[in-house]
C-alpha positions as CSV (number, residue, x, y, z in Angstrom):
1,X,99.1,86.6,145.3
2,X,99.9,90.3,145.1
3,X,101.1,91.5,141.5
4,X,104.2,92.1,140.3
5,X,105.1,94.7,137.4
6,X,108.5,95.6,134.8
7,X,107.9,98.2,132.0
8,X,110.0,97.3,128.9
9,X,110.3,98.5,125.5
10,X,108.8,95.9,122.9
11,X,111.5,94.7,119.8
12,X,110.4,94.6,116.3
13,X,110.9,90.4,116.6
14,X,108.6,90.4,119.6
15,X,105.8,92.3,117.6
16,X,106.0,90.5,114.5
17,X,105.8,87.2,116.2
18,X,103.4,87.3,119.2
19,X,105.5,87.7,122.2
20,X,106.8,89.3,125.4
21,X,110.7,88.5,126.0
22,X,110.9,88.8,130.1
23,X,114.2,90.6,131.0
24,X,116.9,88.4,132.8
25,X,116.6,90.7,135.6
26,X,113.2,90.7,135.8
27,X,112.4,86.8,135.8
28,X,112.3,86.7,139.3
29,X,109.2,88.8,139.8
30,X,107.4,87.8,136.6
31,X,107.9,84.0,136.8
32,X,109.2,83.0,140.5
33,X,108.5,79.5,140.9
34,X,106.0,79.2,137.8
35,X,107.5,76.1,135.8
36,X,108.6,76.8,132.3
37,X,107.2,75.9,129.9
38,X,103.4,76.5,131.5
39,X,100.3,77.2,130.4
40,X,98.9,81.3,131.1
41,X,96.3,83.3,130.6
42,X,97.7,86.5,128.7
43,X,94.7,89.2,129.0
44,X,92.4,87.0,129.5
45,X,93.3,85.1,126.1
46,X,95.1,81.8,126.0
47,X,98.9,81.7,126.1
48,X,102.1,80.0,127.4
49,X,105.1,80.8,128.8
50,X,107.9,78.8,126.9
51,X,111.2,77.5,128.6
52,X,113.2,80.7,127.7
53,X,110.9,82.9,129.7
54,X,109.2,84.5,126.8
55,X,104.9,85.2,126.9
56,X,103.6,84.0,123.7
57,X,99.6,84.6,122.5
58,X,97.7,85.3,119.4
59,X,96.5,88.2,121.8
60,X,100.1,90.1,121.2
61,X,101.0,89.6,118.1
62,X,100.2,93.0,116.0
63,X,98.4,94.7,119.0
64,X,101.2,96.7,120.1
65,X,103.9,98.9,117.7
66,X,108.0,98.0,117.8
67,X,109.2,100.7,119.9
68,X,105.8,100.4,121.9
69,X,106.5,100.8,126.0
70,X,104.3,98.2,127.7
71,X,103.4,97.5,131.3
72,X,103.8,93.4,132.5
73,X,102.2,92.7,135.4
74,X,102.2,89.1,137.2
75,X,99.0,88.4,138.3
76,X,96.8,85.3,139.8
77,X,96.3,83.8,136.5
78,X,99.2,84.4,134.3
79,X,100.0,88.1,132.5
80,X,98.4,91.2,132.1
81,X,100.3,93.4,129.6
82,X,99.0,97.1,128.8
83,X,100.3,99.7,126.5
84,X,102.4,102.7,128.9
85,X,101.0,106.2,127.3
86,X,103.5,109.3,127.3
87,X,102.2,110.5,130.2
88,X,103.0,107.6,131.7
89,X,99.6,106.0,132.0
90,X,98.7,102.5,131.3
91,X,96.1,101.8,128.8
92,X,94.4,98.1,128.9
93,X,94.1,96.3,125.5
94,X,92.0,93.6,126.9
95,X,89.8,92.0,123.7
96,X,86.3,90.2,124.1
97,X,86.5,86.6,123.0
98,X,85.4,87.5,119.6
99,X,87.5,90.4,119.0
100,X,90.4,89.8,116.8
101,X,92.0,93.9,116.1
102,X,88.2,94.4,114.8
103,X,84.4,94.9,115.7
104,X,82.9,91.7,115.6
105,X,80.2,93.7,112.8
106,X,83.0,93.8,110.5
107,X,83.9,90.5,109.9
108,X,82.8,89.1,106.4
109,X,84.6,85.9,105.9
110,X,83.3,82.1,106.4
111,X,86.8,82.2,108.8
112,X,85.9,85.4,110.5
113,X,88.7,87.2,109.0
114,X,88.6,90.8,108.2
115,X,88.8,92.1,104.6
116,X,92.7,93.6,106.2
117,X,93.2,90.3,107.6
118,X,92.1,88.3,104.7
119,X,94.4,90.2,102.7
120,X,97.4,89.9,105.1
121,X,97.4,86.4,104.8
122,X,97.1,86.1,101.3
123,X,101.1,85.8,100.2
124,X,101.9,82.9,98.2
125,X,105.5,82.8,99.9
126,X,106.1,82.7,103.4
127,X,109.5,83.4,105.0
128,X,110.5,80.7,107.4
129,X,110.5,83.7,109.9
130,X,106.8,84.5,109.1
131,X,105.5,80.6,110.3
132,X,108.7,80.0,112.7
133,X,107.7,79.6,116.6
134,X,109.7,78.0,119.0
135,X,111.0,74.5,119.4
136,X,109.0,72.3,121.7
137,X,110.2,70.0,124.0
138,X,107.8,67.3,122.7
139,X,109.1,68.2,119.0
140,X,112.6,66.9,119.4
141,X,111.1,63.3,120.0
142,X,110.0,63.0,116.8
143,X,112.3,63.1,113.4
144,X,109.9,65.9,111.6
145,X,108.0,68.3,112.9
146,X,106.5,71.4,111.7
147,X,105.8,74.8,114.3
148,X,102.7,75.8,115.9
149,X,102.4,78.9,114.1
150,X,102.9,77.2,110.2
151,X,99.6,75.4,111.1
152,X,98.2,78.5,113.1
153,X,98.5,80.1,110.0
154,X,96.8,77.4,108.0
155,X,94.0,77.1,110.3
156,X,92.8,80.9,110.5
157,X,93.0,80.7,106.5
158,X,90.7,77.9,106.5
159,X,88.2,77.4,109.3
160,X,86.1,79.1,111.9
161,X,86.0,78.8,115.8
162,X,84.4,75.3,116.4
163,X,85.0,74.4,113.1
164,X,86.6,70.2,113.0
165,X,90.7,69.6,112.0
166,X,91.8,66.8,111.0
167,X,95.3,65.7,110.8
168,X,95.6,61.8,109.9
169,X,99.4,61.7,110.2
170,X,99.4,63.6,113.8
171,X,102.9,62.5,115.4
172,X,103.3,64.7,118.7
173,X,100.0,66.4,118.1
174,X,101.4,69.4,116.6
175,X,98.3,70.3,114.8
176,X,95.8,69.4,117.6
177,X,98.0,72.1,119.9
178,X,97.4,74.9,116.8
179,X,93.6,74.1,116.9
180,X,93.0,73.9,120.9
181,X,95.0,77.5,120.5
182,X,92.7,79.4,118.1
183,X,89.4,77.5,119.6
184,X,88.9,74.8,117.0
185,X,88.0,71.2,117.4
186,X,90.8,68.4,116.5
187,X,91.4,64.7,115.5
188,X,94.6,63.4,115.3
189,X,95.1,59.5,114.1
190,X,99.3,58.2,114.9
191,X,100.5,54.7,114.8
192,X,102.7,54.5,116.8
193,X,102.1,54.4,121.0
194,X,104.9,56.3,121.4
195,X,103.5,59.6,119.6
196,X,99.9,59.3,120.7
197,X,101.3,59.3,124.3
198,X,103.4,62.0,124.1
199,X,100.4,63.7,121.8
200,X,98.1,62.7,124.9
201,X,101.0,64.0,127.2
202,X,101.1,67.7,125.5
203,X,97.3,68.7,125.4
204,X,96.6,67.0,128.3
205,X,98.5,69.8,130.3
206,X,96.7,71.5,132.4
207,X,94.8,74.9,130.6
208,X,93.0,77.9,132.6
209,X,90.0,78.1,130.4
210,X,87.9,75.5,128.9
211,X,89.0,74.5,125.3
212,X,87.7,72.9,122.3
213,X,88.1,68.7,122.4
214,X,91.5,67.2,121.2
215,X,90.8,63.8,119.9
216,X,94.2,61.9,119.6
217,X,93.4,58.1,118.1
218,X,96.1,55.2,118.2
219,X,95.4,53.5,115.0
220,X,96.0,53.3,111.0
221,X,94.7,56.1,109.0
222,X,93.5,54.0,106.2
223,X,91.1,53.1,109.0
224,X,89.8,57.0,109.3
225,X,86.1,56.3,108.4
226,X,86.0,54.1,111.9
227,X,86.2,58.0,113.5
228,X,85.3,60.7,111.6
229,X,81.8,61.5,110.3
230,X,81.2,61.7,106.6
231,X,81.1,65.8,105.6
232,X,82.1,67.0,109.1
233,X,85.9,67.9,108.5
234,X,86.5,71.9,107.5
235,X,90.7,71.2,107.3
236,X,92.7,68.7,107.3
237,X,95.6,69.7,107.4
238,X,99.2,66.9,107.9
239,X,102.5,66.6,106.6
240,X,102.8,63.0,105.5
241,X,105.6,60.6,106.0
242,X,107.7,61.3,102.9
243,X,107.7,57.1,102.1
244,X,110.7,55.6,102.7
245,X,113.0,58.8,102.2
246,X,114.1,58.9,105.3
247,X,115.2,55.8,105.7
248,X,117.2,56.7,102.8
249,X,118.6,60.0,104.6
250,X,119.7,58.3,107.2
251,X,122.2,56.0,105.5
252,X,122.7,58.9,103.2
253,X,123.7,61.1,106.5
254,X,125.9,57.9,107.4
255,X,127.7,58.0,104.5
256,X,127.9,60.9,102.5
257,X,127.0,64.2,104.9
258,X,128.2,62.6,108.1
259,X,130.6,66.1,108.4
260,X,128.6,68.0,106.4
261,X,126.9,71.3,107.0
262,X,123.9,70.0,106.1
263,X,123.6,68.3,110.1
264,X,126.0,70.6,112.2
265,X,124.7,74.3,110.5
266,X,121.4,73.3,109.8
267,X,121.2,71.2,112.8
268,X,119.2,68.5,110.6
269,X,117.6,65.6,112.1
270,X,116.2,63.0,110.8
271,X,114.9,59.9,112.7
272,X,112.6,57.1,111.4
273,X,109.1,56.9,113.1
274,X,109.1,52.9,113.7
275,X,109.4,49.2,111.4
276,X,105.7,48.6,111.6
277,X,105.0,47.6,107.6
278,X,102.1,49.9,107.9
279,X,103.8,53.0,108.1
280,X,103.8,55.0,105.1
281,X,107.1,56.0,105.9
282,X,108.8,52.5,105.3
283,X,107.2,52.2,101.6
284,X,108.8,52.8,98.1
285,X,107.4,55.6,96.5
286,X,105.4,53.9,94.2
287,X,103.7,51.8,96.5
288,X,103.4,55.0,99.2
289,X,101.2,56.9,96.1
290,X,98.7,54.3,95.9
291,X,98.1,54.4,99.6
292,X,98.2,58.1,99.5
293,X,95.2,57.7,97.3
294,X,93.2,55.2,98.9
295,X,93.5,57.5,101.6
296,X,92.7,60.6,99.7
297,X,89.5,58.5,98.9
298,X,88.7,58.7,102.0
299,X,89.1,61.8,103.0
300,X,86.8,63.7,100.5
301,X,84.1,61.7,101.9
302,X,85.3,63.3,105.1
303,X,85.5,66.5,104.3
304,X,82.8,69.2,103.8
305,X,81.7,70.3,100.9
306,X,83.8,73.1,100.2
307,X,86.4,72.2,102.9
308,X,90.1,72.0,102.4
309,X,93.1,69.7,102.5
310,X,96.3,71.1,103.7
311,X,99.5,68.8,102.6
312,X,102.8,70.1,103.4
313,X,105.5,68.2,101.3
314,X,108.9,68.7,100.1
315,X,110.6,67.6,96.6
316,X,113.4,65.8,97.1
317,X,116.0,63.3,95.2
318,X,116.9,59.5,94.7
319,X,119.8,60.1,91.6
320,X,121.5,56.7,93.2
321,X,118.0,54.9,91.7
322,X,117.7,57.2,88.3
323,X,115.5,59.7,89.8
324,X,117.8,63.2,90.4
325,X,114.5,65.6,91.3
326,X,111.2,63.7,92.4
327,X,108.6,66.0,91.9
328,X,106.6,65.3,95.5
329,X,103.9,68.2,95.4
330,X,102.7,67.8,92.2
331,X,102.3,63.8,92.7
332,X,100.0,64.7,95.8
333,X,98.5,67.7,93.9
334,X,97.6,65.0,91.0
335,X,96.3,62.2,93.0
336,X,94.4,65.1,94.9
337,X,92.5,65.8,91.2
338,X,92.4,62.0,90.5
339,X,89.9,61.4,93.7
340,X,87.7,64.4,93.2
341,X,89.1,67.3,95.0
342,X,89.8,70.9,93.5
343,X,93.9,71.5,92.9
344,X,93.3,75.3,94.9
345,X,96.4,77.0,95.8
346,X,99.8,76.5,96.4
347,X,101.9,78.0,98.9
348,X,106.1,78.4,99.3
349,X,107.3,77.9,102.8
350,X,111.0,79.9,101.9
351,X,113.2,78.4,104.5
352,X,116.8,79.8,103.2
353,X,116.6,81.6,105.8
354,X,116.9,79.1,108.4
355,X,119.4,76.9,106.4
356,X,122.9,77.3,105.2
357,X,124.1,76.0,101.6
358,X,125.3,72.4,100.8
359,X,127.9,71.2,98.3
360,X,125.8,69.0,96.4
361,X,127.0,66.9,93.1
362,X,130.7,68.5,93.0
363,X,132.2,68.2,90.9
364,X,130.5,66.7,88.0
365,X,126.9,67.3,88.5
366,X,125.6,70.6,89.7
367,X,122.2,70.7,91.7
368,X,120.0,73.5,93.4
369,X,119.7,73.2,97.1
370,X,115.9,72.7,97.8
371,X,115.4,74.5,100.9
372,X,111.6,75.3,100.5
373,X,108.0,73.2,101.3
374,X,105.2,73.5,99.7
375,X,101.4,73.8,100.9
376,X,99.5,71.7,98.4
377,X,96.1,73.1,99.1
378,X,93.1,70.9,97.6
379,X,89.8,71.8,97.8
380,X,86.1,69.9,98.1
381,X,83.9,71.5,95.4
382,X,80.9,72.7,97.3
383,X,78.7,70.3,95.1
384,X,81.3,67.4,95.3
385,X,82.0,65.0,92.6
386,X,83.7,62.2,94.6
387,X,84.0,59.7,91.8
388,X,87.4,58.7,92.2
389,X,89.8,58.0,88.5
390,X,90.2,54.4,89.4
């Protein structure tokens, strides 16, 4: 196909984020008959073209300047997109495999980060636009989801290219898309058919380079030493299902917030996975602990000395059963300690940003909205004492 080029001007959103809006009036030449959302090559370097006709990649995001004039051009295998000069020349900004805004000589870290990069990443908040990307298709069928780029993040913090991700609670896969992205090998375990299909469905679509292997599993988690090798996992990173909270939201949402703000502003939805009495999510609290930690138990012997254990929890209530604040991270951060693994960082996912205020407890009893996750981060000493407290 002959190639097709716009110049535009690049927005400080599009920097900050990774990606190339295509004008309205330019859609025609840049996309054509190209379905949406579709796999592309961006440079040479994996990216996608979502379903409002905007070029995402890891490739874009910081290589060019807000106010930057850039060259798109359509080609055979997706985009190529260089930086227009003042005298009207185009420069190409096309990295080697390895290159990541630096010589491969100057990487120092066991992730490959740069000492600059390292540092960049180091904030122990994140704004809710920092980790936002946008809304899948595939993330809509199931009732909680986190974005692409909140484990991107994650998964340049922690691992290496080729390095193993685990994700024991997968759902739609959302974690095995962030590793196939930044060249890492995943394993995902779900429950439910339903999820491992549509899992199966999303990274089965068709790529233009050889990636890394997704493994997605249909089966119980507590099962996990059936698939994963003893000391191979670098991450694991998951969001579990928050016991049987949002079974509890749900009638809450019937009853209580059914006009409230807090599911037409924030557009909150909540749906429950399944009834299958294995499912964390359809267990009391207590009971959902002690499986967290017979799983935890597990997944040290997993791990790799020295590898890490992502859990991305929110606090949340239950003052109809005595319990106003229920102090989620610090349970997981506790049991972490109980089974041998290092309490290592914790990490603020601010989302104000992306949710309005709720009246809550007027007028008698006055209570904080909690509109922030944490990022329990647990660590595998590198000489690992995996004793668990019985």
């Amino acid at each position: 196909m002959s190639e097709k080029v716009i110049k535009k001007t690049l927005r400080s959103m599009e920097v900050l984020k990774g990606f190339i809006q295509i004008p309205t009036n330019s859609r025609s030449e840049l996309i054509g008959d190209m379905l949406m959302p579709s796999n592309v090559l961006v440079n040479g370097m994996p990216g996608r073209l979502d379903k409002y006709a905007r070029i995402w990649s890891p490739f874009l995001k910081g290589k060019f300047s807000a106010g930057s004039r850039v060259q798109i051009n359509r080609t055979q295998d997706g985009y190529q997109v260089e930086l227009v000069t003042d005298e009207g020349k185009s420069v190409v900004k096309t990295p080697a495999k390895s290159e990541n805004r630096t010589n491969e000589s100057e990487r120092v870290g066991f992730n490959g980060l740069t000492p600059k990069e390292w540092t960049q990443l180091s904030k122990s908040v994140w704004s809710a636009r920092e980790v936002s990307s946008a809304r899948e298709w595939y993330h809509l069928k199931h009732g909680a989801t986190f974005s692409v780029a909140l484990a991107e993040r994650v998964i340049k913090m922690y691992t290496k290219e080729g390095d193993l991700v685990l994700d024991p609670f997968v759902g739609v896969g959302t974690t095995l898309v962030a590793a196939r992205n930044l060249e890492r090998r995943g394993i995902g375990i779900e429950l439910y058919d339903k999820f491992v299909d549509l899992a199966k469905e999303v990274l089965g679509q068709q790529t233009l380079i050889e990636k890394p292997d997704q493994k997605v599993i249909c089966g119980d988690c507590r099962e996990l030493l059936k698939w994963v090798e003893p000391n191979s996992v670098q991450l694991m990173f998951t969001s579990p299902p928050y016991a049987n909270f949002i079974i509890r939201s749900i009638e809450d949402r019937k009853k209580t917030h059914k006009t409230s703000r807090l599911v037409f502003d924030n557009k909150s939805v909540v749906k429950q996975y399944g009834e299958d009495p294995r499912d964390f999510g359809n267990l009391p609290y207590d009971a959902f602990l002690k499986e967290i930690k017979a799983l935890m138990r597990k997944l040290i012997l997993v791990t790799k000395p020295g590898g890490y254990n992502v859990w991305v929890v929110k606090d949340c209530r239950d003052p109809q059963n005595g319990r106003p604040f229920i102090d989620f991270h610090s349970d997981i951060a506790h049991i972490g300690k109980k089974v041998g693994f290092l309490y290592h960082d914790l990490i603020v996912w601010d989302q104000n940003e992306q949710r309005s205020l709720v009246l809550l407890g007027y007028p008698t009893v006055f209570y904080v909205n909690i509109n922030h996750t944490f990022l329990v981060v647990l660590r595998k000493p590198q000489e690992a004492n995996t004793k668990a407290s019985i």
